[in-house]
C-alpha positions in Angstrom: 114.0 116.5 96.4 115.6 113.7 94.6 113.7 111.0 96.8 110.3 113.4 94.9 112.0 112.9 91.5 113.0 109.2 92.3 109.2 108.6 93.1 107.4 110.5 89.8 109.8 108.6 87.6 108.6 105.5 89.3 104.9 106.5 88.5 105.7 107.7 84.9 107.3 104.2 84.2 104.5 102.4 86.3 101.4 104.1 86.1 99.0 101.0 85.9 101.3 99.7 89.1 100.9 102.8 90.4 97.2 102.9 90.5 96.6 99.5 91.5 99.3 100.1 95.0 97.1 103.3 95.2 94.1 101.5 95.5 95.5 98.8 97.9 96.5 101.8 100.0 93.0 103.4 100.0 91.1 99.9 100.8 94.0 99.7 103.9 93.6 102.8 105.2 89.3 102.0 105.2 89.8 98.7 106.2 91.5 100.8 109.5 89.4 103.6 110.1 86.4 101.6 109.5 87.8 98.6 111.9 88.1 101.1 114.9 91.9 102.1 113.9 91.0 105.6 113.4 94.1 107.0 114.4 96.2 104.9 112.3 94.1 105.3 109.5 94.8 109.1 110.1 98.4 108.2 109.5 98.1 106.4 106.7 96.0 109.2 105.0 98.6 111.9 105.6 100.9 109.3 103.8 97.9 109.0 101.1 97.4 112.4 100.2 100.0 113.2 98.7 100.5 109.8 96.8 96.7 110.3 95.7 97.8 113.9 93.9 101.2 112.3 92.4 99.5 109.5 91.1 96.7 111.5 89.6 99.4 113.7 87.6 101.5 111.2 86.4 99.9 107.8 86.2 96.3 109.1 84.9 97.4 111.6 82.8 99.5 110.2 80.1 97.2 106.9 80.6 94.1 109.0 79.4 95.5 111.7 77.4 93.9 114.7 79.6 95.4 116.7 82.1 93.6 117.0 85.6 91.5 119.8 86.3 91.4 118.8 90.0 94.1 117.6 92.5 92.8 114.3 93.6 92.1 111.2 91.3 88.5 110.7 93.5 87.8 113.9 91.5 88.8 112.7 88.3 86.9 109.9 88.7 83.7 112.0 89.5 84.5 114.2 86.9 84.3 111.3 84.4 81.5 109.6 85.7 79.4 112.4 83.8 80.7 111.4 80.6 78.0 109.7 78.6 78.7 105.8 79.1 78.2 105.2 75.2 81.0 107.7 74.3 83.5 106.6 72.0 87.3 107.0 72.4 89.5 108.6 75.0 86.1 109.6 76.7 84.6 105.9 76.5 87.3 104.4 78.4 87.4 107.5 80.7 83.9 106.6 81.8 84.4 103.2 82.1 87.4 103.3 84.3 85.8 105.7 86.5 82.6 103.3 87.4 85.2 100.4 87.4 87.0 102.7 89.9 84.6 104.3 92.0 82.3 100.8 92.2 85.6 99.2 94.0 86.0 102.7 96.1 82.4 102.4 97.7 82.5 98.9 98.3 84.7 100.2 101.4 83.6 103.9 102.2 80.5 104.2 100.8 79.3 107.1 98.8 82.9 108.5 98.4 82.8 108.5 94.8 
């Protein structure tokens, strides 16, 4: 449990980090599955998951103000990508991030977000 608690304060005082180790993560664990290293890949997305869900409630939400409604920040991101692109605020730089995000995300699986 305190290894858990160690590891959300970590994301609560890192969140940008956070998200960009996320993201390095996710391009790794593609990289490997796409590269023939599906079992590793496996693996790595067991170890994923759960980062995925920690990161989503602790990095994203204080970053953008909105609690998550899913589990999963590739749902978030989904989620935000209906947002009118012209929107103003919070919601503006919601949208934005999300493209940003989910153009970097199908670059190595595509059509995952």
């Amino acid at each position: 449990m305190e290894i858990l608690i160690s590891i959300i304060e970590w994301i609560i005082r890192h969140p940008i980090l956070s998200i960009v180790i996320l993201l390095i993560e996710y391009i790794i664990v593609m990289k490997l599955y796409y590269g023939g290293q599906r079992q590793l890949a496996k693996i790595g997305a067991i170890l994923f998951v759960p980062q995925d869900a920690l990161v989503n409630w602790f990095a994203l939400t204080p970053l953008f103000m909105e609690f998550p409604q899913e589990t999963l920040v590739t749902k978030r991101l989904k989620r935000w990508k209906t947002l009118p692109k012209g929107s103003k605020g919070f919601k503006g730089m919601r949208s934005k991030f999300s493209w940003f995000m989910c153009d970097i995300l199908n670059k190595y699986d595509a059509g995952h977000c």
